[in-house]
C-alpha positions in Angstrom: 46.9 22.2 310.9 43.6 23.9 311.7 40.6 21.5 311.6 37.1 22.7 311.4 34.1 21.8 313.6 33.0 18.6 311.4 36.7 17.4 311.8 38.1 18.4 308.4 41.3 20.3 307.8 41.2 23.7 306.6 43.6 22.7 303.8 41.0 19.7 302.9 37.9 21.7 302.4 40.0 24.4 300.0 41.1 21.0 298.2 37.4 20.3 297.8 36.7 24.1 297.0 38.9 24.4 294.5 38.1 21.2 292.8 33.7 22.6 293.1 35.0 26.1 291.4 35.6 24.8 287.7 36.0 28.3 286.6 38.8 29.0 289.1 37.0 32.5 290.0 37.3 32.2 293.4 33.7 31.6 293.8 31.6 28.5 293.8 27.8 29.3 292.3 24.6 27.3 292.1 26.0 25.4 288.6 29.3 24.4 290.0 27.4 23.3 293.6 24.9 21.5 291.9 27.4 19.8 289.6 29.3 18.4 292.5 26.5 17.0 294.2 25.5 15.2 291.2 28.8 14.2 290.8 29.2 12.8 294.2 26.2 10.7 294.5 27.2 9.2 291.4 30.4 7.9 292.0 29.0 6.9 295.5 26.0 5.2 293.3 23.3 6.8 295.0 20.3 7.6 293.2 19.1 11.2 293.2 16.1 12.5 291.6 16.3 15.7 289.9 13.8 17.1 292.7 16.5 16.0 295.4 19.0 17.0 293.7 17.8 20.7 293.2 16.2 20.8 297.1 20.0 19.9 298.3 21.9 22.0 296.2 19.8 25.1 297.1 18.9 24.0 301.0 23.0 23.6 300.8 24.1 26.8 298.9 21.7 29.2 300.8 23.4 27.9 303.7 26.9 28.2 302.5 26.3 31.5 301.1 26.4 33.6 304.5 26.3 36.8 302.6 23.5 36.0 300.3 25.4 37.3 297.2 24.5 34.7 295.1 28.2 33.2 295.4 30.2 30.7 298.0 33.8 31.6 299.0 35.6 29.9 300.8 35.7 32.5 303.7 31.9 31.6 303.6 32.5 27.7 304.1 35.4 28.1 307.0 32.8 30.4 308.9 30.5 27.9 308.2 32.4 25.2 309.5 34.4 27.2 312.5 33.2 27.3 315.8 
């Protein structure tokens, strides 16, 4: 089992991918992102203002999205998260 720098298995973070990219494209984009964020911090019950919520989806997409296509793959997130 590979595991990536923040201690997660590679298999784990296409489990999460896969369950961000509703549209099973392939891809994760800004809507799906931003979805899953708002998802998360409310089954967590942690309040997020509209304001937060768009600064973290885009501070985390642009850095996600390596190639700046506009788009997250999940080649982009295991660079992200390799050494």
């Amino acid at each position: 089992m590979k595991v990536t720098t923040v201690n997660i298995s590679a298999e784990h973070l296409e489990h999460i991918f896969k369950l961000t990219d509703t549209n099973s494209d392939g891809l994760v984009d800004t809507l799906e992102l931003g979805t899953m964020i708002a998802e998360s911090y409310t089954r967590l019950d942690i309040p997020l203002s509209v304001g937060d919520w768009a600064g973290l989806m885009l501070a985390l997409f642009n850095r996600i999205d390596i190639n700046q296509d506009g788009f997250v793959s999940f080649t982009e997130v295991i660079q992200l998260f390799q050494l």
